[in-house]
C-alpha positions in Angstrom: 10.7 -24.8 -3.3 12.0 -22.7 -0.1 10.4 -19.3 -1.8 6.8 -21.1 -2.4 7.3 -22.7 1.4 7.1 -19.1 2.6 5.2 -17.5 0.4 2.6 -20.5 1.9 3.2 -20.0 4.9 2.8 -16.3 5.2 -0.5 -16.6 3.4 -1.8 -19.2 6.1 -0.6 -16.5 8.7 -2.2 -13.5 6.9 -5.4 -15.8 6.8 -5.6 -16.7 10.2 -5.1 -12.9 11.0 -7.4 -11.9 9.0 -9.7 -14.7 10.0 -9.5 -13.3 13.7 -10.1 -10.0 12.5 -13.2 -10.2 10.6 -14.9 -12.4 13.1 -13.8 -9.8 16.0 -15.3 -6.8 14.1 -16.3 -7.3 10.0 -19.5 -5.4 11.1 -17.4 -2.4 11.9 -15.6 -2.4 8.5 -18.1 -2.6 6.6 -20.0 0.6 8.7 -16.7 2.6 8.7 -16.0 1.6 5.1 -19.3 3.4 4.1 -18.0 6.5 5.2 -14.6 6.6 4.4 -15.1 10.1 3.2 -16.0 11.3 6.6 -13.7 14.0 8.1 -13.9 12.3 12.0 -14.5 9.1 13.2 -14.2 7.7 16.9 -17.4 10.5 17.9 -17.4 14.3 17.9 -14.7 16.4 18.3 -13.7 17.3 22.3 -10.6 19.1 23.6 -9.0 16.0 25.3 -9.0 14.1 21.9 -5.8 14.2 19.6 -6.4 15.5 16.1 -4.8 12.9 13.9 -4.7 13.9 10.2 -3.7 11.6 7.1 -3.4 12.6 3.7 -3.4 9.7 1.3 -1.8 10.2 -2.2 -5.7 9.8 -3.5 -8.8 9.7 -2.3 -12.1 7.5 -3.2 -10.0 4.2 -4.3 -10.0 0.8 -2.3 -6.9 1.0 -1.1 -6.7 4.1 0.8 -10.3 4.0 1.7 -9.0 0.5 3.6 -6.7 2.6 5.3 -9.0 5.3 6.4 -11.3 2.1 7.6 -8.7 0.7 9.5 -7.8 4.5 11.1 -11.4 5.0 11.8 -11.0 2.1 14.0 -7.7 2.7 15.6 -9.1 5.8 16.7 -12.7 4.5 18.2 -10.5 1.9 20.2 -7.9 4.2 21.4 -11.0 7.0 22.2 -8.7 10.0 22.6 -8.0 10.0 18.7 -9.7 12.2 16.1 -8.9 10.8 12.8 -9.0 12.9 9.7 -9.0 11.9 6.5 -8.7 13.9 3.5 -7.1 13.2 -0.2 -6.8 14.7 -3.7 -9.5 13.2 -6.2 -6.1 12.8 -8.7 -2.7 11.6 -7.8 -2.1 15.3 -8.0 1.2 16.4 -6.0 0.1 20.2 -6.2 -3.7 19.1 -5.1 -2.1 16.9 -2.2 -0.1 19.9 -1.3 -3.2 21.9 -0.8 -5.0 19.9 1.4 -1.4 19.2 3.4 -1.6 23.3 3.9 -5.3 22.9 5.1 -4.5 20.8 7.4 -1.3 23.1 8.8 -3.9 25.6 9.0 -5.9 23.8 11.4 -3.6 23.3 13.7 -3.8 19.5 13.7 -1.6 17.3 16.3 0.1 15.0 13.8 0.3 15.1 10.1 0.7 12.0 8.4 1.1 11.8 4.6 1.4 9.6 1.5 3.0 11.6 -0.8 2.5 11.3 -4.3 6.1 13.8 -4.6 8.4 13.2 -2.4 11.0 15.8 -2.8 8.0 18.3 -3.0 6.1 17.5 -0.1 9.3 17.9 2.4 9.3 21.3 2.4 5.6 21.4 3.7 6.7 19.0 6.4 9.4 21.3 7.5 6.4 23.9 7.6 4.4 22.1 9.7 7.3 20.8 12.0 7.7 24.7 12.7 4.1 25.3 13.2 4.2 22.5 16.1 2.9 19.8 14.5 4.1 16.3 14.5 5.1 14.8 10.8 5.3 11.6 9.6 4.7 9.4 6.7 3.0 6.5 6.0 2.7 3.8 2.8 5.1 5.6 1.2 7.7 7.3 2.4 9.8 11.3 2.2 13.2 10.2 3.3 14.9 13.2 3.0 12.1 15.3 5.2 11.8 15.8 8.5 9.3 12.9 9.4 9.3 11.2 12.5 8.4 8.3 12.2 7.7 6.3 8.6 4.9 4.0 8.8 6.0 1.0 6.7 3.8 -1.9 5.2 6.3 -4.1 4.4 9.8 -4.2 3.8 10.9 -2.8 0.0 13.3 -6.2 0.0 10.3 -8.8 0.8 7.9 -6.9 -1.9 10.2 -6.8 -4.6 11.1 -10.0 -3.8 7.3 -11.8 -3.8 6.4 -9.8 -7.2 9.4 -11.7 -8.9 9.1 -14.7 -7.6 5.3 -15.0 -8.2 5.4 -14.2 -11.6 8.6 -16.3 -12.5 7.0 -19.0 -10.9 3.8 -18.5 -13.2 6.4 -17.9 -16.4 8.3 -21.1 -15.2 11.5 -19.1 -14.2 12.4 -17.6 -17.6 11.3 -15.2 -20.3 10.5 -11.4 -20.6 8.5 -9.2 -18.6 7.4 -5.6 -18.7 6.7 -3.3 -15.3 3.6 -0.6 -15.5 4.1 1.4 -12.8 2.1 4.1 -11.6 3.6 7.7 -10.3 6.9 7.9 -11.8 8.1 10.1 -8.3 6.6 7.3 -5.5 9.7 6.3 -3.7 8.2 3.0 -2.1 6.9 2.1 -6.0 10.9 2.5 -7.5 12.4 1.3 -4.3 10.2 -2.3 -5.2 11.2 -1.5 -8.8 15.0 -1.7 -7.7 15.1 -5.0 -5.8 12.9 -6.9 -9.4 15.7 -5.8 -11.2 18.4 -6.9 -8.8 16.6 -10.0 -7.6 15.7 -10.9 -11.5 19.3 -10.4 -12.1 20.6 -12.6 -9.8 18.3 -15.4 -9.1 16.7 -16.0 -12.5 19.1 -15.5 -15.0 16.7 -16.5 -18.0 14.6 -14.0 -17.3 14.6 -9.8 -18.7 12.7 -7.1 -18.3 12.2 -5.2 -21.2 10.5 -2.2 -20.1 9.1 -0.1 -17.1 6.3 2.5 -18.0 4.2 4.7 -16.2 0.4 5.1 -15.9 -0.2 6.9 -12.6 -3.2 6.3 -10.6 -5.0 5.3 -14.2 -6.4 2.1 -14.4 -7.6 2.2 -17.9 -4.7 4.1 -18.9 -2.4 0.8 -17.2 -4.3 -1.6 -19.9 -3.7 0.4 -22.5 -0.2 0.9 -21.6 0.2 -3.3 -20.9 -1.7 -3.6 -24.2 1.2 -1.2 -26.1 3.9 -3.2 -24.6 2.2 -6.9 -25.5 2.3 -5.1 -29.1 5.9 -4.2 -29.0 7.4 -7.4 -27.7 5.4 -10.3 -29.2 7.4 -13.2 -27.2 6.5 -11.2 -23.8 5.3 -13.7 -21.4 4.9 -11.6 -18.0 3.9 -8.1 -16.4 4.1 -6.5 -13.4 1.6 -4.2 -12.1 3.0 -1.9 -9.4 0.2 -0.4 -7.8 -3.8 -1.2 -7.0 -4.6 0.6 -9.9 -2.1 -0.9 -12.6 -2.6 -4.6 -11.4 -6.0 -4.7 -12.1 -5.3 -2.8 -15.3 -2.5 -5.3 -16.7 -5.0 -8.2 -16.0 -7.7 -6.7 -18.1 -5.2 -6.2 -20.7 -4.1 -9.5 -21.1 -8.1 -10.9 -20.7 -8.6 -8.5 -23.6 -6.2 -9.4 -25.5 -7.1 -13.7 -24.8 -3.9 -14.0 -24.0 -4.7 -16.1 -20.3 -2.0 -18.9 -20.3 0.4 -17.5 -22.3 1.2 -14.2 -20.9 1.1 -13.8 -16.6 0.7 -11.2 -14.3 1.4 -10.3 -10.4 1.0 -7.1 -9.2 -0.2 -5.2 -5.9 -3.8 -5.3 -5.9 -6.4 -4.9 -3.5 -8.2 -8.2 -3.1 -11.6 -7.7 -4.2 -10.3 -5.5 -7.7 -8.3 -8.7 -8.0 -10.8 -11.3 -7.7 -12.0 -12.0 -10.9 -9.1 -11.8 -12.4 -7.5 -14.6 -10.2 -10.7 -16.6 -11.0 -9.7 -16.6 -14.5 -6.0 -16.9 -14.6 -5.7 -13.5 -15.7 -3.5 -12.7 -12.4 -1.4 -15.5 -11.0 -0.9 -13.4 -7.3 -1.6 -10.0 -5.8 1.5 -9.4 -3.4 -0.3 -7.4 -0.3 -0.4 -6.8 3.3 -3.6 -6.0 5.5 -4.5 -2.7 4.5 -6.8 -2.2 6.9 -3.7 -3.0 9.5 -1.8 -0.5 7.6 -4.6 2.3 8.6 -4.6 1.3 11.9 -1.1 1.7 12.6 -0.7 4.8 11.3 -3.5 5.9 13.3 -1.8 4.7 16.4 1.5 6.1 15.6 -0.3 9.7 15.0 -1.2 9.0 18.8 1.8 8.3 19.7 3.3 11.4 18.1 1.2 13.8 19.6 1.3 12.6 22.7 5.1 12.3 22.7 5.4 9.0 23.5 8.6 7.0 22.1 8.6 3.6 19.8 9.9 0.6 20.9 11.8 -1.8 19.4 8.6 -3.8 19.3 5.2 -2.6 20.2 2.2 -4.0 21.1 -0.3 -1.7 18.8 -3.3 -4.0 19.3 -5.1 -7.9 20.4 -5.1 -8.2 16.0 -2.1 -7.0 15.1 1.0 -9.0 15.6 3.9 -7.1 17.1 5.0 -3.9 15.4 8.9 -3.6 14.7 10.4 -0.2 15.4 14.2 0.8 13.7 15.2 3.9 15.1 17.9 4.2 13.0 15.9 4.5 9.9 12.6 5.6 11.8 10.6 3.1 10.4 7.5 1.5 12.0 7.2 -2.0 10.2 3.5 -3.9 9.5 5.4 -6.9 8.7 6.0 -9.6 5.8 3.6 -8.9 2.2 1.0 -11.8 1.9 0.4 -13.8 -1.7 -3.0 -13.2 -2.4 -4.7 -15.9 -4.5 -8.0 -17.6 -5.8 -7.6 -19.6 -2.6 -7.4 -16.9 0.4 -8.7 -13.5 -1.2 -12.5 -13.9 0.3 -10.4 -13.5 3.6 -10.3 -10.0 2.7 -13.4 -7.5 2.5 -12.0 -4.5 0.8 
């Protein structure tokens, strides 16, 4: 009863943010969202403005196109901001690493990545670090690089938390689940991974999972995969999908298969890919955060960087965005608490 107190309350609060948001500039959105592909935003380039680069782990799907819409705006409210946006077309570490090294080439004042490697992409921050450019990382994180800051949209702790408790809720607090996951090398994706296995563990000890496989950014290749695993384990009531591409894709899986009611799914969806899913039962929840926020803080932190100005403890980033937590022992900018996106609240969200 205390976990689905919260989980309520932090959708009303997610709600009535993103109520405020939309009726303060929806318009915007939906203009910048149509050109989420666009190298600048926030006018033409000019010698005074900072050159804020972000490399997402891929390019062209909701998620990360929220991001870019929410940078977009960042930098047209903060007006000394160039935001550039560039990503592979595959969750391709080697393809992310190019356009990281295009990017060093130019010279930019911050570079701000979600790497889809880790352990490969820190030695290309250490390359731009020594070229003079600011580093950091943002939605997912390279804790052993050199990164300044780590632009974080919710603690690892509260996600893994919501996914379990959303689905065990839906399963009534026992049975077996499977995970599809999508890059086997994402640290935030097995960070959430480790506290469903602890959390399961400890708080719902009538509950298993069976299996964690891995479908990368592949959303047809995710229902196949949840498909496989309903095959395998016949008295499997739940499944996780880990990403926004593998949430939509476990959902379709179990529609597919007319299994609504008798196997659940959570995962981390975007709230449009998960609308009619949630309409139909297919997904109980989509465990979130504003996306859009997420872009616009790591806009504002690029800023930051490149004008060497230091984080707080808490920062006032914007009049939408509730105060931004700062942990300089860990270097971690934090959005704040994941949101339980339902049937009930997802029309609060555009992308």
């Amino acid at each position: 009863m205390v976990a689905v107190g919260v989980a309520a309350a932090l959708v009303l609060t997610g709600c009535s943010k993103k109520n405020e948001d939309a009726a303060g500039g929806g318009a915007t959105s939906a203009a910048s969202s149509a050109a989420s592909s666009a190298a600048t935003s926030g006018g033409g380039s000019s010698s005074e403005k900072v050159k804020v680069a972000f490399v997402p782990k891929l390019q062209g799907v909701p998620y990360f196109e929220a991001m870019n819409t929410g940078g977009q705006e960042a930098a047209a409210a903060l007006g000394n901001v160039e935001w550039l946006y560039q990503g592979p077309t595959q969750a391709d570490a080697a393809a992310q690493a190019d356009i990281v090294r295009s990017f060093i080439q130019q010279q930019v004042d911050t570079l701000i990545v979600a790497p889809n490697d880790p352990d490969s992409m820190a030695p290309l921050l250490q390359q731009a670090k020594d070229a003079g450019i600011h580093v950091a990382t943002s939605d997912t994180d390279a804790p052993t690089s050199v990164r300044e800051v780590f632009v974080n949209q919710a603690s690892a702790q509260g996600i893994g938390e919501g996914l379990t408790d959303a689905l065990l809720d839906a399963m009534g607090g026992s049975g077996k689940y499977a995970i599809v996951s999508c890059g086997q090398t994402a640290e935030n994706l097995n960070s959430w991974i480790e506290v469903q296995k602890a959390y399961t563990a400890e708080q719902y000890p009538d509950a298993e999972i069976v299996d964690i496989v891995y479908a990368g950014e592949d959303q047809a290749r995710a229902t196949q995969q949840a498909t496989d695993l309903m095959n395998a384990h016949p008295d499997l009531t739940g499944l996780v999908g880990e990403c926004t591409s593998s949430a939509p894709g476990v959902a379709q899986a179990v529609r597919d298969a007319g299994r609504i009611g008798q196997v659940f799914t959570v995962g981390l969806g975007t709230p449009q890919s998960m609308k009619p899913y949630l309409a139909d039962g297919s997904s109980s929840a989509s465990i979130l955060w504003d996306v859009e926020n997420l872009g616009y803080l790591t806009a504002w932190a690029g800023a930051q960087l490149a004008q060497d100005q230091s984080f707080e403890a808490t920062n006032d980033v914007s009049d939408t965005l509730d105060a931004v937590e700062y942990d300089d022992a860990t270097k971690t900018l934090l959005l704040g608490p994941a949101l339980a996106i339902t049937a009930e609240n997802v029309d609060q969200f555009s992308y």
